[in-house]
N, C-alpha and C positions, 0 to 999 in steps of 0.2 A: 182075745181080740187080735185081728190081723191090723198090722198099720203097714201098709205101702206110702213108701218114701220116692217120690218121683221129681226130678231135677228139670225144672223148664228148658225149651227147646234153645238152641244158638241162638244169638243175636250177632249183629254186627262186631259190636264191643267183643263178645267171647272169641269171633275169628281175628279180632285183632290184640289179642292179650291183655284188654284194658280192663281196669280196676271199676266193674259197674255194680255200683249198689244203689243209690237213690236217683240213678238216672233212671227212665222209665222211657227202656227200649222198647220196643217189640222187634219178635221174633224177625229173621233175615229169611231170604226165601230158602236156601240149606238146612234151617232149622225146621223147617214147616216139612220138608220134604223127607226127610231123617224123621220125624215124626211120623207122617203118614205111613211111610216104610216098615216104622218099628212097631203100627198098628195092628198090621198085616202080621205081624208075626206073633201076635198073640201076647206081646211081651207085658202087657197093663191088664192088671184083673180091675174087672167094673167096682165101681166102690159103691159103697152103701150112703156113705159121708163122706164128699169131698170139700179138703178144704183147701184154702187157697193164699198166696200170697197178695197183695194190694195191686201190686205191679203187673203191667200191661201184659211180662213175657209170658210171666204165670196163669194168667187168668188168658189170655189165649191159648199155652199151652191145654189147660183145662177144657175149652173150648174144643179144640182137635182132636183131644184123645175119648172126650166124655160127653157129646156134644149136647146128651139127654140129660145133664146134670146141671145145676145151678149151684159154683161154690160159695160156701160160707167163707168168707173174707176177716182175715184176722189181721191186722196191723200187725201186729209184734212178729209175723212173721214175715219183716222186708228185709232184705238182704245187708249188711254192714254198712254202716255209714261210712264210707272212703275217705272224706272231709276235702283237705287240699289234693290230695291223691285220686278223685272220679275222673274219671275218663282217660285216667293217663295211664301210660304202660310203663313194663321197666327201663327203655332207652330214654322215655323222656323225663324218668324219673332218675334216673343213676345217680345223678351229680348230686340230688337234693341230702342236704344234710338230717331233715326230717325225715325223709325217706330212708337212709341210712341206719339213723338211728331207730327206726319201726322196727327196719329187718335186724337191727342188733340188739331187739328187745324178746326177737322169736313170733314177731311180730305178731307181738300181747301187747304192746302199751297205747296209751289212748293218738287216733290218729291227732293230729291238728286240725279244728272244726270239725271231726269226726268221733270218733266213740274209738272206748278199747274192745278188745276181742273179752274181757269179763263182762260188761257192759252189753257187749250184741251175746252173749250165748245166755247172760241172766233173763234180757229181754226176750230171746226163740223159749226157751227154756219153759220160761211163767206163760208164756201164750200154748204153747205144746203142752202143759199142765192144763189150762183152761179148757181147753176142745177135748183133754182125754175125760175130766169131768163132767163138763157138759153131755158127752157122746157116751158115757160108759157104758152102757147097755149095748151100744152099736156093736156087732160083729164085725163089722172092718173098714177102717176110716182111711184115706190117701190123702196125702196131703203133697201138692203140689209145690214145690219151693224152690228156693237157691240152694248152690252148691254150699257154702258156710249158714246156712240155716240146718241143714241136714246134720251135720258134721257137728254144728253144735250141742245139736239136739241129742245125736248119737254119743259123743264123746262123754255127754250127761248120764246117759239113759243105760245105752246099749250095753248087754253082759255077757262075756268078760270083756272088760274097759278098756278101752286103748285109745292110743293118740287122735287127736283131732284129723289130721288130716290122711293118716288110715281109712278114714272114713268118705273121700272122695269119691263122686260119681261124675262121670262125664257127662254133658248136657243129655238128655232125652232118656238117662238109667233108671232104675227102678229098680230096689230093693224092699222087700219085706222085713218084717220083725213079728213075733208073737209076744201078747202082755196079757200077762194071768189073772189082772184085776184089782194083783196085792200092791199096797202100798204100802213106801217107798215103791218108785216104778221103777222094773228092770222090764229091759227089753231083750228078747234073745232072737237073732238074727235066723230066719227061713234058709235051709240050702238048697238050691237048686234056682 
């Protein structure tokens, strides 16, 4: 099975550095346009099964790039819960002592009214499990998502393992993986 890993288009928030996870932007017009662009170049193989995140980016991204497709909608894959930290970026965060101590956890530990980074990758993780069961016969499933849904998903999956944020795609990227069926699931990443 081929799984394409596709990162929703910009939003507002991404061009301004901020922390969005259960806000539910949609897309900015740079991100729509950067999509269309990256249409044109053939960059997104049609999927068989798309899946989708909840949120507005994702499910419009889905919308521009697949327009003949209707995704399936999984909860478990929304983006981090930010908690006191949504919407804010790092200037208007610097001074926070909560904030502080995030980023001097390796920023693993549980936010404040938000979730930890074991917490959102358990949660992508068992949903990214679900749809590969449900879809197993599929030849190739894409799943449109956030940049830390990806990353979670991979830092899980993908072989040989490496750190979470190795695993970064810029908004509008696309990467492949191939999964041979066997469980325990590895994933081994497409070149080219």
């Amino acid at each position: 099975m081929r799984i394409q890993f596709i990162r929703h288009g910009k939003t507002q928030g991404n061009l301004e550095k901020r922390y969005i996870g259960s806000t539910d932007e949609s897309l900015c017009v740079q991100g729509r346009t950067e999509l269309e662009q990256a249409i044109r170049t053939g960059r997104y193989q049609s999927p068989q099964v798309l899946c989708s995140s909840p949120l507005l980016r994702c499910l419009e991204t889905c919308a521009l790039l697949f327009p003949e497709k209707s995704p399936v909608v999984h909860d478990g894959l929304r983006e981090t819960d930010f908690g006191i930290f949504e919407g804010k970026n790092y200037p208007e965060l610097q001074d926070s002592v909560a904030y502080q101590n995030w980023l001097d956890s390796g920023c693993t530990a549980e936010i404040p009214q938000g979730e930890s980074k074991f917490q959102f990758q358990a949660r992508c993780c068992t949903a990214f499990l679900d749809l590969l069961r449900q879809y197993e016969r599929a030849e190739q499933i894409t799943l449109v998502v956030h940049g830390g849904v990806i990353m979670a998903i991979l830092e899980q999956f993908a072989w040989p393992s490496q750190n979470f944020y190795s695993y970064h795609l810029e908004n509008g990227d696309a990467q492949s993986y191939q999964w041979d069926g066997q469980w325990p699931v590895r994933l081994y990443r497409e070149e080219g």
